[in-house]
C-alpha positions in Angstrom: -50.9 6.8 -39.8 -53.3 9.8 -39.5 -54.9 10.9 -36.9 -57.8 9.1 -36.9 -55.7 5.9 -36.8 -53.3 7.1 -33.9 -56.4 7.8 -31.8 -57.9 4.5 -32.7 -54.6 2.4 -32.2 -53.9 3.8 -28.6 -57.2 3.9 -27.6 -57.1 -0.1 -28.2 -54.3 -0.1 -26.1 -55.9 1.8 -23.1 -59.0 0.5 -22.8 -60.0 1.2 -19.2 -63.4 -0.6 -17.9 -63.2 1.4 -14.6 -65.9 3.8 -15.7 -68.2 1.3 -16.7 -67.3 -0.6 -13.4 -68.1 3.2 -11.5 -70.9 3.5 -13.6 -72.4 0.1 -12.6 -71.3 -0.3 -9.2 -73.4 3.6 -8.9 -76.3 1.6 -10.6 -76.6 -1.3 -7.9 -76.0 1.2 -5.0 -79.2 3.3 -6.6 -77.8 5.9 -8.2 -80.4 7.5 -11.3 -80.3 6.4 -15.2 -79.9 10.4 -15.5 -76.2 10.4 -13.1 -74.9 7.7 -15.4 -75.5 9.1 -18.6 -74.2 12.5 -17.2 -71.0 11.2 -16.0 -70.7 9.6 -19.5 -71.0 12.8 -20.8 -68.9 14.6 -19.0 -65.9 11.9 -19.5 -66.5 12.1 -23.2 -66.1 16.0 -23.4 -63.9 16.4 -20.5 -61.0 13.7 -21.5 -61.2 15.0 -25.3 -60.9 18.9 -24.1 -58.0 17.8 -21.3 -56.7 15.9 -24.0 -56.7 18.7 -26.7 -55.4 21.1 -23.9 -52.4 19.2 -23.3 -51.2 18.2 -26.7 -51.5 21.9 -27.4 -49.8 23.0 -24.5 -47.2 20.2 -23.9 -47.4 17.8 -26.8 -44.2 18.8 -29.1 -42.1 20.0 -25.7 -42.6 16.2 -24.5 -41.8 14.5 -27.8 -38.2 17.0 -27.6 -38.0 15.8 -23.5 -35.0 14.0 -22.3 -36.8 12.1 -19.6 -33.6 9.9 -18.4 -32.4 13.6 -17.3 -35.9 14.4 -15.0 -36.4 11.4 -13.4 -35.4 11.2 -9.8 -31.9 9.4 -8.8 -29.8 8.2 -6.0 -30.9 9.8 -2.8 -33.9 12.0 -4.0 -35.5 8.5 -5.8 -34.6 6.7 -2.3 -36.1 9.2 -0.4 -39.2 9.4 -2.5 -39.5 5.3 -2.5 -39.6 5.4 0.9 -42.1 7.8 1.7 -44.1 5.9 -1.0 -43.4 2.5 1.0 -44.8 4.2 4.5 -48.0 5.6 2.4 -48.7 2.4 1.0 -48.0 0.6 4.5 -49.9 3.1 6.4 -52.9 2.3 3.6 -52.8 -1.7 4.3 -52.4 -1.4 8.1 -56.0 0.8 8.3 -57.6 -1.4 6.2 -56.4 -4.6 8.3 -57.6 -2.1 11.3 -61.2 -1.0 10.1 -61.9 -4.5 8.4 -65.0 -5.4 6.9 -66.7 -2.8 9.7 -66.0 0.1 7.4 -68.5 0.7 4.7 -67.9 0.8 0.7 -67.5 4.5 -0.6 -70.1 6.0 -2.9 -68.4 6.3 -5.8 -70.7 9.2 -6.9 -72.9 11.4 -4.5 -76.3 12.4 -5.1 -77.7 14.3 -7.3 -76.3 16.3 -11.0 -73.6 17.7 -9.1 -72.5 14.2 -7.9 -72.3 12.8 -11.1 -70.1 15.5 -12.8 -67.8 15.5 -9.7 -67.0 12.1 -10.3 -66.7 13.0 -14.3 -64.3 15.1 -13.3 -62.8 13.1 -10.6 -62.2 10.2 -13.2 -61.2 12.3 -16.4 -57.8 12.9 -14.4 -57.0 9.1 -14.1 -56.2 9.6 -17.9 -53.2 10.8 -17.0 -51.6 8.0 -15.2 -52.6 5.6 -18.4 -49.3 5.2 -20.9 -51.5 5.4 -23.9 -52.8 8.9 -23.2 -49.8 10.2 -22.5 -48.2 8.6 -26.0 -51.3 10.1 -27.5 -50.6 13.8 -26.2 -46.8 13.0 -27.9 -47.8 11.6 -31.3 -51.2 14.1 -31.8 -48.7 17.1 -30.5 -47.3 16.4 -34.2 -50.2 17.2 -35.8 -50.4 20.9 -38.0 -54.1 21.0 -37.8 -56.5 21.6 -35.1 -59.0 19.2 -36.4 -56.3 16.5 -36.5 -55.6 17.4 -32.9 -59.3 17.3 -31.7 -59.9 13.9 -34.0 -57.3 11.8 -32.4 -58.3 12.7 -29.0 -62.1 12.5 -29.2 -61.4 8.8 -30.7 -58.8 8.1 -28.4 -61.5 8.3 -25.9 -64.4 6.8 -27.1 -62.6 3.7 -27.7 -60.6 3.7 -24.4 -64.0 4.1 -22.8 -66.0 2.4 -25.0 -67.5 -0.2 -22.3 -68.0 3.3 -20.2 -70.1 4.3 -22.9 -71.7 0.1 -23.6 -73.3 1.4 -19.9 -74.2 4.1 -20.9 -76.5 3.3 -24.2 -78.0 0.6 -22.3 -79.2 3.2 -19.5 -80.7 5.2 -22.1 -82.7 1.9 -23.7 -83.4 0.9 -20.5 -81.7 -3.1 -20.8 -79.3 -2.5 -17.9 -81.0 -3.3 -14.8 -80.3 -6.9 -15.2 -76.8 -6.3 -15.8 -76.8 -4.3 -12.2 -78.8 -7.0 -10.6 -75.9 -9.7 -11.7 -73.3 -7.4 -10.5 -74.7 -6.8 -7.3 -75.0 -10.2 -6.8 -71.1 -11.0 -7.6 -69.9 -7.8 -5.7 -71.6 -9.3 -2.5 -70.2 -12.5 -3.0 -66.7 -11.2 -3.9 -66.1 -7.9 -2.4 -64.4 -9.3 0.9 -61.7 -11.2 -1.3 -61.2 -8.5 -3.2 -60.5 -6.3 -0.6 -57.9 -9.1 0.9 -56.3 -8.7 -2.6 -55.8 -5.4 -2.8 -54.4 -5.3 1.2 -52.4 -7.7 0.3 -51.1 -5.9 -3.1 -50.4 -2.5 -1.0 -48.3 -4.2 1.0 -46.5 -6.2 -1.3 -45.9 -2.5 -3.1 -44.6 -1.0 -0.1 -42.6 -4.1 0.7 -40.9 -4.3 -3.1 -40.4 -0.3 -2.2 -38.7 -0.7 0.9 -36.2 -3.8 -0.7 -35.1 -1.5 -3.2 -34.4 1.4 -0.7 -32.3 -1.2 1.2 -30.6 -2.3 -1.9 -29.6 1.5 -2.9 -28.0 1.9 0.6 -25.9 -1.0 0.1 -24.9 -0.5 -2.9 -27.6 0.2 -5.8 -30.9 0.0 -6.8 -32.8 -3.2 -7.4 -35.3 -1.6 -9.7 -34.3 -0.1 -13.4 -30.6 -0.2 -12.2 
């Protein structure tokens, strides 16, 4: 499979609508066409450049990487579950505490500067997605530079394809129905979704904290 292909292929399986949900959700709260197509731009170049810079840098010394031997064991993977249990508690009991009395985050601030800040913000969520990392292993493999660059501009046009959906619409001017609807929903919605994702941090830091128990009794729930 060439290049072309692998970035295609991976890109399928990471496609990530959180930029066109930022992008939106920036819309309804009355953020300018001119941030959104901005931020679009700068996710474009910046995940294909990060992208480039890593498989360069990294991409042949991770395919050659024993991971069983780097990842955390025994009391060191204890220790680090805990501390992630108490993060993620900590997280649900101030959202319990500040309720629906807090208000929602901009997700970009005003102006240019806001928009690329948020680019930039969101271009290193690519590294927490499994198909961007597989993409840095398999382009790493590639002799040419062009190869390289190919599979990771693709790689990110498809995984942010409804990113950039938003984005063409701003610039033909059919989107502000779209951002009406969602506004719409978002009020209706956003108070269940915020129980949800309480409820989820503390289910993580609960499943954590079981597993930590489990190690000191014996061994780990989790991947034993």
């Amino acid at each position: 499979m060439g290049s072309l292909g692998v970035g295609a292929g991976l890109g399928l399986l990471g496609v990530d609508p959180a930029g066109a949900l930022i992008a939106a959700v920036a819309l309804a709260a009355g953020a300018r066409d001119r941030q959104i197509v901005i931020f679009g731009v700068v996710v474009l170049v910046g995940t294909t450049v990060f992208g480039v810079v890593l498989t360069v840098a990294v991409g042949e010394r991770l395919a050659r990487l024993d991971w069983a031997s780097v990842l955390p064991s025994g009391a060191l993977r204890a220790g680090l579950e805990a501390g992630a249990a108490l993060l993620l508690a900590a997280w649900a009991v101030t959202r319990v505490v500040r309720g629906s009395t807090s208000s929602e985050p901009r997700v970009m601030g005003a102006g240019a500067t806001g928009a690329v800040v948020a680019g930039v913000l969101f271009i290193g969520t690519a590294a927490t997605d499994p198909s961007f990392a597989a993409l840095i292993v398999l382009a790493g493999r590639e002799a040419s530079p062009t190869g390289v660059v190919a599979a990771n501009t693709v790689w990110t046009v498809v995984s942010q394809a409804p990113l950039f959906v938003v984005v063409v619409a701003v610039l033909l001017g059919r989107h502000r129905a779209a951002v009406d609807t969602l506004q719409r929903l978002r009020e209706r919605w956003a108070p269940r979704v915020r129980v949800l994702v309480t409820v989820a941090l503390a289910l993580g830091a609960l499943v954590l904290l079981v597993d930590v128990l489990s190690w000191a009794t014996g061994s780990f729930l989790i991947g034993r």
